[in-house]
VMD Tcl script that builds the backbone (N, CA, C; Angstrom):
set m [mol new atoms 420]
animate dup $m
set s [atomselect $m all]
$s set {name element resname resid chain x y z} {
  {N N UNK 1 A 229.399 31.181 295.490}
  {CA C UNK 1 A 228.818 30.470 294.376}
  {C C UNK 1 A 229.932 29.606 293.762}
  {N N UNK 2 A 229.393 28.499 293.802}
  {CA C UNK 2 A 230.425 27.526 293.417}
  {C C UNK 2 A 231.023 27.946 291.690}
  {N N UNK 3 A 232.320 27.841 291.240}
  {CA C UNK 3 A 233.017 28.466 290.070}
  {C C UNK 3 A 231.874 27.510 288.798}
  {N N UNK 4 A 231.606 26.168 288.736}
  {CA C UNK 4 A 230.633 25.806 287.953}
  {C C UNK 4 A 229.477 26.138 287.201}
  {N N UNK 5 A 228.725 26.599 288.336}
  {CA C UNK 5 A 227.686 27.259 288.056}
  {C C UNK 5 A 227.670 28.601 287.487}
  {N N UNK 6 A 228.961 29.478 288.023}
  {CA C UNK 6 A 229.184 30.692 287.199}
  {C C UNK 6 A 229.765 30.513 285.598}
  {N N UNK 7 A 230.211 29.575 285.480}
  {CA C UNK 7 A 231.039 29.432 283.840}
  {C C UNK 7 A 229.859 29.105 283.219}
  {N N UNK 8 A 228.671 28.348 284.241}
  {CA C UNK 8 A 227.253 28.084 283.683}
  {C C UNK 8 A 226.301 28.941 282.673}
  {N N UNK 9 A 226.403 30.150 284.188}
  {CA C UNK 9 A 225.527 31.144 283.684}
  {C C UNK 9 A 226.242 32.177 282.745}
  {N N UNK 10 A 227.574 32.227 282.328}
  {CA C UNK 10 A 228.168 32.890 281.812}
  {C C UNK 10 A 227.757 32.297 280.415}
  {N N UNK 11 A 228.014 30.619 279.942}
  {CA C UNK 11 A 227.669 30.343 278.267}
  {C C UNK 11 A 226.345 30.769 278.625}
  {N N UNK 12 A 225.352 30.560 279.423}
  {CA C UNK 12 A 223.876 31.110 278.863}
  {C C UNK 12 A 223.540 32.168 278.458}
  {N N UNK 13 A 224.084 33.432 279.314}
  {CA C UNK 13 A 224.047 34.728 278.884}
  {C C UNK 13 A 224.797 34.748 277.910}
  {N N UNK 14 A 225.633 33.823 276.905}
  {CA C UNK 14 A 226.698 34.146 275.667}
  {C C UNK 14 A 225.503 33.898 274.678}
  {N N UNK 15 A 224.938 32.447 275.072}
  {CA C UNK 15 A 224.097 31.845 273.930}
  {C C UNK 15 A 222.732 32.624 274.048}
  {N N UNK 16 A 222.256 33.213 274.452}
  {CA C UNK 16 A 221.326 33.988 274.381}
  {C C UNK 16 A 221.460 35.080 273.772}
  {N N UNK 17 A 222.725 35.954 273.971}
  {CA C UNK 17 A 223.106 37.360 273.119}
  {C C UNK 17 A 223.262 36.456 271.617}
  {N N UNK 18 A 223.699 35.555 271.709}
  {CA C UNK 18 A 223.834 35.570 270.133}
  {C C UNK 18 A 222.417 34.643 269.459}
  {N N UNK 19 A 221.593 34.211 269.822}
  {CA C UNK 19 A 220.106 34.398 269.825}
  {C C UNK 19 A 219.298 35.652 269.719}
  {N N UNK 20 A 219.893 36.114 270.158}
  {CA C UNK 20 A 219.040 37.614 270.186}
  {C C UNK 20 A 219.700 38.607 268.982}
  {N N UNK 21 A 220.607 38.749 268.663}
  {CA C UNK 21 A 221.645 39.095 267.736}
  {C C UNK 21 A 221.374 38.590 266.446}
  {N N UNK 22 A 221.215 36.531 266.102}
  {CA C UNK 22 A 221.008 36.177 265.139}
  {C C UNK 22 A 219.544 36.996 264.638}
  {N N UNK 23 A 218.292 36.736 265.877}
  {CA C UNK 23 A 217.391 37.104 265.546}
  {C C UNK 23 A 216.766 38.372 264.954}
  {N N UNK 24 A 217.931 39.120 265.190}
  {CA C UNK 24 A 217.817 40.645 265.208}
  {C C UNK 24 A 217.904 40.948 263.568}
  {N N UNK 25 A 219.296 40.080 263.414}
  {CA C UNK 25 A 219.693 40.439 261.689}
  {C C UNK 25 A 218.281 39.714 260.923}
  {N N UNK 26 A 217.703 38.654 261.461}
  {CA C UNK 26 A 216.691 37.525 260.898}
  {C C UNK 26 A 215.874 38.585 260.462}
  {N N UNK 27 A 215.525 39.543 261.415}
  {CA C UNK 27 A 214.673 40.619 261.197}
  {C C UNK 27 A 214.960 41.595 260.173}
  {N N UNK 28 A 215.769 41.784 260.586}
  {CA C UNK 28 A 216.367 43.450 259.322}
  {C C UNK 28 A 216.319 42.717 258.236}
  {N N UNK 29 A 216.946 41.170 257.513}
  {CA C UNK 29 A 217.189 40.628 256.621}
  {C C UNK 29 A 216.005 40.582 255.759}
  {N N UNK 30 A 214.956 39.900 256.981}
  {CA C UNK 30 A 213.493 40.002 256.173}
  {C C UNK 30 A 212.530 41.326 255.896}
  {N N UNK 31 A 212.878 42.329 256.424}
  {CA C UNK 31 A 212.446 44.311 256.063}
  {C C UNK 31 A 212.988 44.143 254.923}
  {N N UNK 32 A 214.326 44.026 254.671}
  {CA C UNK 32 A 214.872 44.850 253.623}
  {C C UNK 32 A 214.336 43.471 252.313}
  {N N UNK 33 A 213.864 42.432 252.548}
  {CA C UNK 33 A 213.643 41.663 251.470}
  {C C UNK 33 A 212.077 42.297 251.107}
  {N N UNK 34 A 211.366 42.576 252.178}
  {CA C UNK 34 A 209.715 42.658 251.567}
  {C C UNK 34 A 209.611 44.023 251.311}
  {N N UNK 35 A 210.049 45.166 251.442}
  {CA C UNK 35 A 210.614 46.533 251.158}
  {C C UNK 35 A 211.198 45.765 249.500}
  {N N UNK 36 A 211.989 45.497 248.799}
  {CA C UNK 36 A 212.165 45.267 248.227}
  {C C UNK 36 A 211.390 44.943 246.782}
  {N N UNK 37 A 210.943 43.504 247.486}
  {CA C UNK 37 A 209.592 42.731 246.880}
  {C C UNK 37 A 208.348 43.659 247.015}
  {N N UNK 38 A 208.048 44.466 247.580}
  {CA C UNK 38 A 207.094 45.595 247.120}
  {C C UNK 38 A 207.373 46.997 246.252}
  {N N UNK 39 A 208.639 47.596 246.181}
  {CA C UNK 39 A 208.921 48.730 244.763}
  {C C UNK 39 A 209.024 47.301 243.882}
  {N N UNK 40 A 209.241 46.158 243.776}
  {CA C UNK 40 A 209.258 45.770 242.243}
  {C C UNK 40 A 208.187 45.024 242.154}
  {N N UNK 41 A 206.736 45.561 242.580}
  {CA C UNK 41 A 205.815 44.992 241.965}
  {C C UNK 41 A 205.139 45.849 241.233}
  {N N UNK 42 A 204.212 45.505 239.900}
  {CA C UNK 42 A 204.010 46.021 238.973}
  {C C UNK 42 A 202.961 46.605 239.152}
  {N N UNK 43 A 202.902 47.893 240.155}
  {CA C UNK 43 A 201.638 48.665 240.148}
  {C C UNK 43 A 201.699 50.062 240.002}
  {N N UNK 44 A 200.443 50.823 239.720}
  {CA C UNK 44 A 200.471 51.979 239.398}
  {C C UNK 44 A 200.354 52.691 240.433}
  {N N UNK 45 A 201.288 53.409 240.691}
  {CA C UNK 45 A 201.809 54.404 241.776}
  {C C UNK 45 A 201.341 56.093 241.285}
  {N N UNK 46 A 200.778 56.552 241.915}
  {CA C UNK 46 A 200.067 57.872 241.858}
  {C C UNK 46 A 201.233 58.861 242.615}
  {N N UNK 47 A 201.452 60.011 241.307}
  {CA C UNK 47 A 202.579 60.609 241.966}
  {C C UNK 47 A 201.714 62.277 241.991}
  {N N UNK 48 A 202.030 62.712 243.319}
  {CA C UNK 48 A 201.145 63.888 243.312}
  {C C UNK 48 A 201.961 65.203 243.438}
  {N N UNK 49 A 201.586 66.278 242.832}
  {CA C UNK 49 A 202.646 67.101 242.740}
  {C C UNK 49 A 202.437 68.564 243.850}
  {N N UNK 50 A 202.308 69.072 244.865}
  {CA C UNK 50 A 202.135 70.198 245.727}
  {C C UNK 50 A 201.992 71.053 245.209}
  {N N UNK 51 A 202.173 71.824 244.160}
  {CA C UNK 51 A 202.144 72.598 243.391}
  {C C UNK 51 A 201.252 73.114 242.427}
  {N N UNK 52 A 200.609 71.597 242.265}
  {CA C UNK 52 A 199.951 71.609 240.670}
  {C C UNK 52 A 198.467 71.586 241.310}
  {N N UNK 53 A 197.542 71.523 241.171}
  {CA C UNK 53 A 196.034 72.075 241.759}
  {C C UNK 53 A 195.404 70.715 241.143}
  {N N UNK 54 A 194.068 70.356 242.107}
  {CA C UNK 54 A 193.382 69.166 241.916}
  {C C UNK 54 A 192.700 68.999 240.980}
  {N N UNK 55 A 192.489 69.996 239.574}
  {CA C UNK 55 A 191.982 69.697 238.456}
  {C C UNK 55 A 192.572 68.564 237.366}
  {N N UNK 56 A 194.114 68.026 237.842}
  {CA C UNK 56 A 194.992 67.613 236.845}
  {C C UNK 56 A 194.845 66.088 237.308}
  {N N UNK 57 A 193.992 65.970 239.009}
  {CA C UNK 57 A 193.839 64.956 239.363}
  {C C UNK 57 A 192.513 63.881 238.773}
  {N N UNK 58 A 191.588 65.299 238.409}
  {CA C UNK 58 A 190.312 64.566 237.639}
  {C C UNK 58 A 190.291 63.704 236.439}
  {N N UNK 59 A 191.448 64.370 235.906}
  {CA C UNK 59 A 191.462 63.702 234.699}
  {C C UNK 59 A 192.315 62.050 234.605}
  {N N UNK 60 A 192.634 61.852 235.775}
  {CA C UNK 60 A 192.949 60.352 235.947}
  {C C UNK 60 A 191.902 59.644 235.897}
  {N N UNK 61 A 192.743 58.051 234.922}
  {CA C UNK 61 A 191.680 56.925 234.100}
  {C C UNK 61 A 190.453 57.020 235.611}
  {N N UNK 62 A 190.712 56.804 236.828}
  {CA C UNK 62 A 189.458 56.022 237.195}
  {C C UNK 62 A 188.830 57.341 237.617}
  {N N UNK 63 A 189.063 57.819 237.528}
  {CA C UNK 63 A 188.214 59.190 238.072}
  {C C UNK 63 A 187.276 59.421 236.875}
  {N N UNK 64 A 187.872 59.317 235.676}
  {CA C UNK 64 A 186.795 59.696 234.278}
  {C C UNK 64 A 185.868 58.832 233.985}
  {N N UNK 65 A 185.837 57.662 234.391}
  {CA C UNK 65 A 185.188 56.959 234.331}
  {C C UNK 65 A 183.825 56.935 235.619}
  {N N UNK 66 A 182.809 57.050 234.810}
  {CA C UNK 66 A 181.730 56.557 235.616}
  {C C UNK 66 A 180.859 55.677 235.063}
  {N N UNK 67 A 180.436 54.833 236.593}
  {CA C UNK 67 A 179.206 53.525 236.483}
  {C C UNK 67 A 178.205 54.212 236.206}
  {N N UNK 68 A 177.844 53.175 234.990}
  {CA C UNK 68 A 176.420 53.280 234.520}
  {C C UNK 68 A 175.746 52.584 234.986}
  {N N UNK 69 A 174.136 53.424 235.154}
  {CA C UNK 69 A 173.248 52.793 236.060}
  {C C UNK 69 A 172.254 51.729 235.198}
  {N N UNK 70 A 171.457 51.226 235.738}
  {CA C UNK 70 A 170.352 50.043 234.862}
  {C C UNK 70 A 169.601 51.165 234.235}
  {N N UNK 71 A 169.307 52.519 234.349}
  {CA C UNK 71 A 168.166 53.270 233.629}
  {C C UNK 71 A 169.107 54.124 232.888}
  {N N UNK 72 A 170.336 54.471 232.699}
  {CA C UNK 72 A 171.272 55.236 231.833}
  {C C UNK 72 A 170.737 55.073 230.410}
  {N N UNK 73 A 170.888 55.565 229.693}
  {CA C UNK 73 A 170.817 55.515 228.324}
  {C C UNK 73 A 171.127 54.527 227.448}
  {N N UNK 74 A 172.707 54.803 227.837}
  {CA C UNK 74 A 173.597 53.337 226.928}
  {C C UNK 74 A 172.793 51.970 227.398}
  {N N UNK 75 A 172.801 51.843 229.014}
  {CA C UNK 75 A 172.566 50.526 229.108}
  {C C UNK 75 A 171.179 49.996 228.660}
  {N N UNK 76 A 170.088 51.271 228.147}
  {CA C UNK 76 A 168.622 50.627 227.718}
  {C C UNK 76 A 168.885 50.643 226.533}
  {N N UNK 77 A 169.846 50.880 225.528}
  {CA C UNK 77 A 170.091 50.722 223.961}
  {C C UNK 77 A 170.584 49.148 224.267}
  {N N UNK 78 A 171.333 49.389 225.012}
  {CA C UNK 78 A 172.550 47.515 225.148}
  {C C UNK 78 A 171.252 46.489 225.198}
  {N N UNK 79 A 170.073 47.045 226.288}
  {CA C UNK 79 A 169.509 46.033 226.771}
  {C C UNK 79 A 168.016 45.655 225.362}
  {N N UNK 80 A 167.772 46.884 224.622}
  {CA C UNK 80 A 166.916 47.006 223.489}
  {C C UNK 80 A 167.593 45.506 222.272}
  {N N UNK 81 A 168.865 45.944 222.170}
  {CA C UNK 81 A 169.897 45.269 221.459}
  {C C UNK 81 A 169.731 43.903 221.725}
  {N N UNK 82 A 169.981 43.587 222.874}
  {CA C UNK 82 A 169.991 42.304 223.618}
  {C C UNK 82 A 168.742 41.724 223.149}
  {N N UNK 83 A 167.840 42.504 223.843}
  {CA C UNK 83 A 166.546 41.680 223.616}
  {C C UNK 83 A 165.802 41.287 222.053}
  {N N UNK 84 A 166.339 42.585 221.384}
  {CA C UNK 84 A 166.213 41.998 219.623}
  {C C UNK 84 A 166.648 40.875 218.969}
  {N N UNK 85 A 168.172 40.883 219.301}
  {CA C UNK 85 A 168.524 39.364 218.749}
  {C C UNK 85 A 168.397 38.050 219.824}
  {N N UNK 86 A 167.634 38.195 221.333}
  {CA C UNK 86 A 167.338 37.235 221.709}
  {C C UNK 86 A 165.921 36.378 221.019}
  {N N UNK 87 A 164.923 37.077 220.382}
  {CA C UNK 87 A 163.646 37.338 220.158}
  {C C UNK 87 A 163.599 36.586 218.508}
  {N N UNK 88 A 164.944 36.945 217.779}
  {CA C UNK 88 A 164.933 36.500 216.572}
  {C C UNK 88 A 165.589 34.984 216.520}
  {N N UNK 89 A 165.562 34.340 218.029}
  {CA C UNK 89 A 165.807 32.908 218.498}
  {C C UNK 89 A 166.143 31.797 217.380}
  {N N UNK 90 A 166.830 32.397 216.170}
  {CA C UNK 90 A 167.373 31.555 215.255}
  {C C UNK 90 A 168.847 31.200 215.857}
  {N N UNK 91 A 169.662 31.945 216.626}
  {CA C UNK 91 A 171.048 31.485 216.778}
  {C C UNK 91 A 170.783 32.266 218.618}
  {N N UNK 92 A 171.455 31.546 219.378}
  {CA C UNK 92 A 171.801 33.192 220.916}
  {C C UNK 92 A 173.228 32.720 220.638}
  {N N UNK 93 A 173.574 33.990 221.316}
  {CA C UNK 93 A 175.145 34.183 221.505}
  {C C UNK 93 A 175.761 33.213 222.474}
  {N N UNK 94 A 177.127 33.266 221.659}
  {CA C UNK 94 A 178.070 33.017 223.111}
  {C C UNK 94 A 178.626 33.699 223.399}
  {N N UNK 95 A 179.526 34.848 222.850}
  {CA C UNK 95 A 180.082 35.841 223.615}
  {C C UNK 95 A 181.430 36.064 223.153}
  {N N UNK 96 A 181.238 35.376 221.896}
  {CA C UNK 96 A 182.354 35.708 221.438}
  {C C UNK 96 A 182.275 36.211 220.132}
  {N N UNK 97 A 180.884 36.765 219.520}
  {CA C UNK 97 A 180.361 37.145 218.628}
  {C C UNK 97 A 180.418 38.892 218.478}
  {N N UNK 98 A 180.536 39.432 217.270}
  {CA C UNK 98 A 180.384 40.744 217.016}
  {C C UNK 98 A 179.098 40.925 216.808}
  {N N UNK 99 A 178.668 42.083 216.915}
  {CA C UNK 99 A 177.379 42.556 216.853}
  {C C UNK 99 A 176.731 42.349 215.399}
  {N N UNK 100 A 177.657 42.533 214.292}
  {CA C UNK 100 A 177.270 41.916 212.740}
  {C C UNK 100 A 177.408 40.463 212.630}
  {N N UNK 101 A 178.732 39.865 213.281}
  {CA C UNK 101 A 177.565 38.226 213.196}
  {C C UNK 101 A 176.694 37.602 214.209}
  {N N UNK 102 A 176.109 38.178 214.881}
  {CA C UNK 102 A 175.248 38.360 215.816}
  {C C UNK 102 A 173.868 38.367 214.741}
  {N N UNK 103 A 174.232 39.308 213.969}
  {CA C UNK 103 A 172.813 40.005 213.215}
  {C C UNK 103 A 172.907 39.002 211.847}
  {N N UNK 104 A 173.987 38.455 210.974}
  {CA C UNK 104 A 174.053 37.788 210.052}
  {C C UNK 104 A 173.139 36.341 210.259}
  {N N UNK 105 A 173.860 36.233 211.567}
  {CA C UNK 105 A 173.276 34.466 211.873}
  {C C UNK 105 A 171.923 34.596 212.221}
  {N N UNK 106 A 171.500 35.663 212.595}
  {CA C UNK 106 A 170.018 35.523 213.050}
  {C C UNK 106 A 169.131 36.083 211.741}
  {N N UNK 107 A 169.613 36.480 210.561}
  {CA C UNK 107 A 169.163 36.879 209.890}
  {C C UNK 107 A 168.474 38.266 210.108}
  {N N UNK 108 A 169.118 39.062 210.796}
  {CA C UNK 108 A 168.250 40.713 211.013}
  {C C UNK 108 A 168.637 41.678 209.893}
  {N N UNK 109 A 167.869 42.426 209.474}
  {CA C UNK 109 A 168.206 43.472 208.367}
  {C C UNK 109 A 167.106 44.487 208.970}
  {N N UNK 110 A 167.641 45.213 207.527}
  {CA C UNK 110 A 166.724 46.528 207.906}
  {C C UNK 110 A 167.209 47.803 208.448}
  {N N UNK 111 A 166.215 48.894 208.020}
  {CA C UNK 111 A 166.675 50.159 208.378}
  {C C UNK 111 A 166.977 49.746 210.178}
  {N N UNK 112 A 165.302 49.629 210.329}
  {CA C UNK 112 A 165.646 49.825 212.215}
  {C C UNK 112 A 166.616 48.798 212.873}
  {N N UNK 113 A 167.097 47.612 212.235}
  {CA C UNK 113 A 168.341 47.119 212.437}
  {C C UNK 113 A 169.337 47.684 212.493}
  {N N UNK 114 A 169.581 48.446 211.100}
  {CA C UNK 114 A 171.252 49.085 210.977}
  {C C UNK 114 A 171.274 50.132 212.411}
  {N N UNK 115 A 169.833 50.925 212.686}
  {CA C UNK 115 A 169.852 52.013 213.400}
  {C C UNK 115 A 170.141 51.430 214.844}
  {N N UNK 116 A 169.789 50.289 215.166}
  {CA C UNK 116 A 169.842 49.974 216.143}
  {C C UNK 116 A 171.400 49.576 216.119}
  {N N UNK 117 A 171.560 48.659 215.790}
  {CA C UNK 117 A 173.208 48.705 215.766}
  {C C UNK 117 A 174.309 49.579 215.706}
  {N N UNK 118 A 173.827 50.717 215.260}
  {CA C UNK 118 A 175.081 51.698 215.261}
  {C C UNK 118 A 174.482 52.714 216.720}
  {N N UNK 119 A 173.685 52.199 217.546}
  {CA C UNK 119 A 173.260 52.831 218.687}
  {C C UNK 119 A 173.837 52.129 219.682}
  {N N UNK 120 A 173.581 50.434 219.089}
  {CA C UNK 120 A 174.085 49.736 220.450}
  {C C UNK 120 A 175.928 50.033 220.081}
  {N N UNK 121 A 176.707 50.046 218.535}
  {CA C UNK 121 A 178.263 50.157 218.399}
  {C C UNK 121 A 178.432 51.805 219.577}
  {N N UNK 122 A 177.885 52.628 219.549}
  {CA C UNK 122 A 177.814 53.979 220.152}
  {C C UNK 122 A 177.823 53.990 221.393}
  {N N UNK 123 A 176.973 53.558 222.230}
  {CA C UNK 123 A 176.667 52.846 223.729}
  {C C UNK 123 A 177.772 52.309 224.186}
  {N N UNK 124 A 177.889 51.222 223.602}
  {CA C UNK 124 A 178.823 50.453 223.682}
  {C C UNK 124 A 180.235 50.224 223.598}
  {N N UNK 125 A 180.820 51.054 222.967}
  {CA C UNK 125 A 182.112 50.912 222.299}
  {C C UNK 125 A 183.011 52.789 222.378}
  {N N UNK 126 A 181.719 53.666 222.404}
  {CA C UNK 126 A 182.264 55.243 222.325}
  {C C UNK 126 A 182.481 55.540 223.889}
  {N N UNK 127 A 183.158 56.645 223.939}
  {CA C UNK 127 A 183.543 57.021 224.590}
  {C C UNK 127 A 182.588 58.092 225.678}
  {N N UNK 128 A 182.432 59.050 224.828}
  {CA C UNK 128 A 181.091 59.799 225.322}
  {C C UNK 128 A 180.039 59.020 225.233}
  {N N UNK 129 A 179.508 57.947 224.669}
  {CA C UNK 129 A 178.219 57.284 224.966}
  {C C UNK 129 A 176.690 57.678 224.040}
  {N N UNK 130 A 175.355 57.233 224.615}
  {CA C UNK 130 A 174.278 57.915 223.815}
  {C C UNK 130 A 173.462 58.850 224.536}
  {N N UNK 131 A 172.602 59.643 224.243}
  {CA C UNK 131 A 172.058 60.588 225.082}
  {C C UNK 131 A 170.805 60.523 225.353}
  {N N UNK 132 A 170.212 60.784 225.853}
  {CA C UNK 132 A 168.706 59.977 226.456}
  {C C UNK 132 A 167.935 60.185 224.986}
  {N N UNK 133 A 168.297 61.333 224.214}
  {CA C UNK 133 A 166.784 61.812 222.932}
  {C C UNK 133 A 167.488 60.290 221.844}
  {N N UNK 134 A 168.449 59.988 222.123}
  {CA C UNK 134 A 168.601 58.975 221.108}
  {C C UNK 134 A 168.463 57.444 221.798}
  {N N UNK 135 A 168.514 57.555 223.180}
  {CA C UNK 135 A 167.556 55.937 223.374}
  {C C UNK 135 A 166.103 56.302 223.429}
  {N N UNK 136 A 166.029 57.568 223.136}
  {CA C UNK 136 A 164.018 57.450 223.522}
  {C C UNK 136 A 163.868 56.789 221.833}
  {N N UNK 137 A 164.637 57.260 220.709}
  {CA C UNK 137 A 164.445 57.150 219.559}
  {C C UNK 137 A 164.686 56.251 218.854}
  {N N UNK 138 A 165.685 55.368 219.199}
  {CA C UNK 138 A 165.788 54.061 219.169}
  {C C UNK 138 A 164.491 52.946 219.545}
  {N N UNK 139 A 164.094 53.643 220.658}
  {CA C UNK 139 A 162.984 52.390 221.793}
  {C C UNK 139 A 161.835 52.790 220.822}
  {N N UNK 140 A 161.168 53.726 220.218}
  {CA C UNK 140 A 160.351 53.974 218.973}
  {C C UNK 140 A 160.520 53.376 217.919}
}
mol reanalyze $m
mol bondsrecalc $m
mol representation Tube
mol addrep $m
């Protein structure tokens, strides 16, 4: 083999190891950046303990929380609510209204007003919610 061609194949196999080498660090460089860029993003990380028993797990925010259905309680007080001051068609909302100037601008008063309002503030705003004997009593 003529000496040329060997000094040939000798830079190729040089420039290739260090192709393969650059590429290598290219790699590790970019792990250790997105490893990185993911512990410093701002999320809630669930830390679980082996020890401690799955009752301590229930009481996490999304677990306590449950969807309410279209026939739930709260949501037929919300929707009673709704439909009262749609009906008194002096003002509708935009949505950026409280439930008292909601009721001011439309001019609503009254016992079964106040009652209704502190059913839909209850529904709406509490925590535990309303219970079916108090939307049957409301919808009366």
């Amino acid at each position: 083999m003529p000496q040329w061609i060997q000094n040939l194949f000798t830079a190729v196999m040089y420039l290739v190891m260090v192709a393969v080498g650059i590429a290598v660090l290219r790699a590790i460089y970019q792990s250790v950046k997105n490893a990185g860029k993911a512990f410093s993003e701002d999320e809630e990380d669930e830390v679980l303990f082996l020890h401690q028993g799955n009752d301590e797990r229930e009481n996490l925010p999304w677990r306590r929380e449950k969807k309410e259905g279209y026939l739930s309680p709260n949501m037929r007080i919300r929707r009673q609510y709704k439909k009262t001051i749609k009906k008194a068609g002096k003002y509708q909302p935009t949505g950026a209204e409280t439930p008292a100037e909601l009721e001011e601008r439309n001019e609503l008063s009254g016992d079964g007003m106040r009652r209704l309002h502190d059913g839909y503030e209850k529904a709406r705003y509490s925590r535990e919610g309303c219970t079916k004997e108090e939307a049957e009593a409301l919808r009366n």
